[in-house]
C-alpha positions as CSV (number, residue, x, y, z in Angstrom):
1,X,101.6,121.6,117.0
2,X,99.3,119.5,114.9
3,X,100.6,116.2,112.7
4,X,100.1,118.7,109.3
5,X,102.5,120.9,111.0
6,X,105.0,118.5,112.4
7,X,105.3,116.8,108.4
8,X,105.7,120.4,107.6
9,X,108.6,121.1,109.9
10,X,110.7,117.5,109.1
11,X,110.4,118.3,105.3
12,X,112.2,121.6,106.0
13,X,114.6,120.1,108.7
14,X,115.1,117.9,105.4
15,X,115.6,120.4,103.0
16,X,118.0,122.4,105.5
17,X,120.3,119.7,106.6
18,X,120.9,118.8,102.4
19,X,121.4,121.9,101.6
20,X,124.1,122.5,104.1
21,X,125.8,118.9,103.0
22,X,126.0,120.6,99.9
23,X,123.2,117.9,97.9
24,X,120.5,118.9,95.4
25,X,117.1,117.0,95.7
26,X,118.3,114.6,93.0
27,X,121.5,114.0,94.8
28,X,119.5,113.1,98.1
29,X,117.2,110.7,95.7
30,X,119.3,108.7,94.1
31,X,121.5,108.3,97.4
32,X,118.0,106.6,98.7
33,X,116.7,105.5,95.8
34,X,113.7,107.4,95.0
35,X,112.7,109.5,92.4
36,X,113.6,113.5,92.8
37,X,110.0,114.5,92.9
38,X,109.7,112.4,96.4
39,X,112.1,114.4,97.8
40,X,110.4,117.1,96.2
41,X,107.2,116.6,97.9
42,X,108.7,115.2,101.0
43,X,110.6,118.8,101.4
44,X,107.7,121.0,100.3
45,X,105.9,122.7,103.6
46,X,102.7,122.4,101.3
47,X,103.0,119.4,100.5
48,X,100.4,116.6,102.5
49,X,102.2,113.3,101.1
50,X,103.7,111.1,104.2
51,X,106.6,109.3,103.9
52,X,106.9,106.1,105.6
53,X,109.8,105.9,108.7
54,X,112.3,103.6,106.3
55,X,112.8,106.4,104.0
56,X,113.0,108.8,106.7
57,X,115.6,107.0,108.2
58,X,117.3,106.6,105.0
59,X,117.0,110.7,104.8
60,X,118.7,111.0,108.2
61,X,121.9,107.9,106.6
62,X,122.8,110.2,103.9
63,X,122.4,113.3,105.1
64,X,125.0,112.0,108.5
65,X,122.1,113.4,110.7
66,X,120.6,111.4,113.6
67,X,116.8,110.4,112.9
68,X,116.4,112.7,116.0
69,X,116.8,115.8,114.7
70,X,114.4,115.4,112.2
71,X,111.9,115.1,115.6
72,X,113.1,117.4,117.5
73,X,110.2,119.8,117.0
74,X,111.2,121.7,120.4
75,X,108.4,121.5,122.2
């Protein structure tokens, strides 16, 4: 699995664990204080924008997750 890929498969992990908490993409933004087109983009499996580990961590805060599972690619 290549880095493209990986990005691809934590934006979905991302989209999947707010969904099941029940959030919509503005919800997760303002509970990390960015704008709901990040999440947007951050989410999208097209999408080639990077996110930096703070907000990722920030991601795995609100949504109760463990940074981990955003990793865990299975390999």
């Amino acid at each position: 699995m290549n880095n493209h890929e990986k990005l691809k498969e934590i934006g979905l992990k991302i989209a999947y664990y707010r969904k099941k908490k029940g959030l919509r993409q503005q919800d997760l933004a303002e509970l990390i204080f960015v704008s709901k087109d990040r999440v947007s983009k951050i989410e999208s499996p097209n999408s080639k924008a990077f996110t930096s580990v703070l907000t990722l961590l920030a991601i795995a805060d609100a949504l109760e997750i463990d940074v981990r599972q955003l990793f865990d690619f299975g390999e």
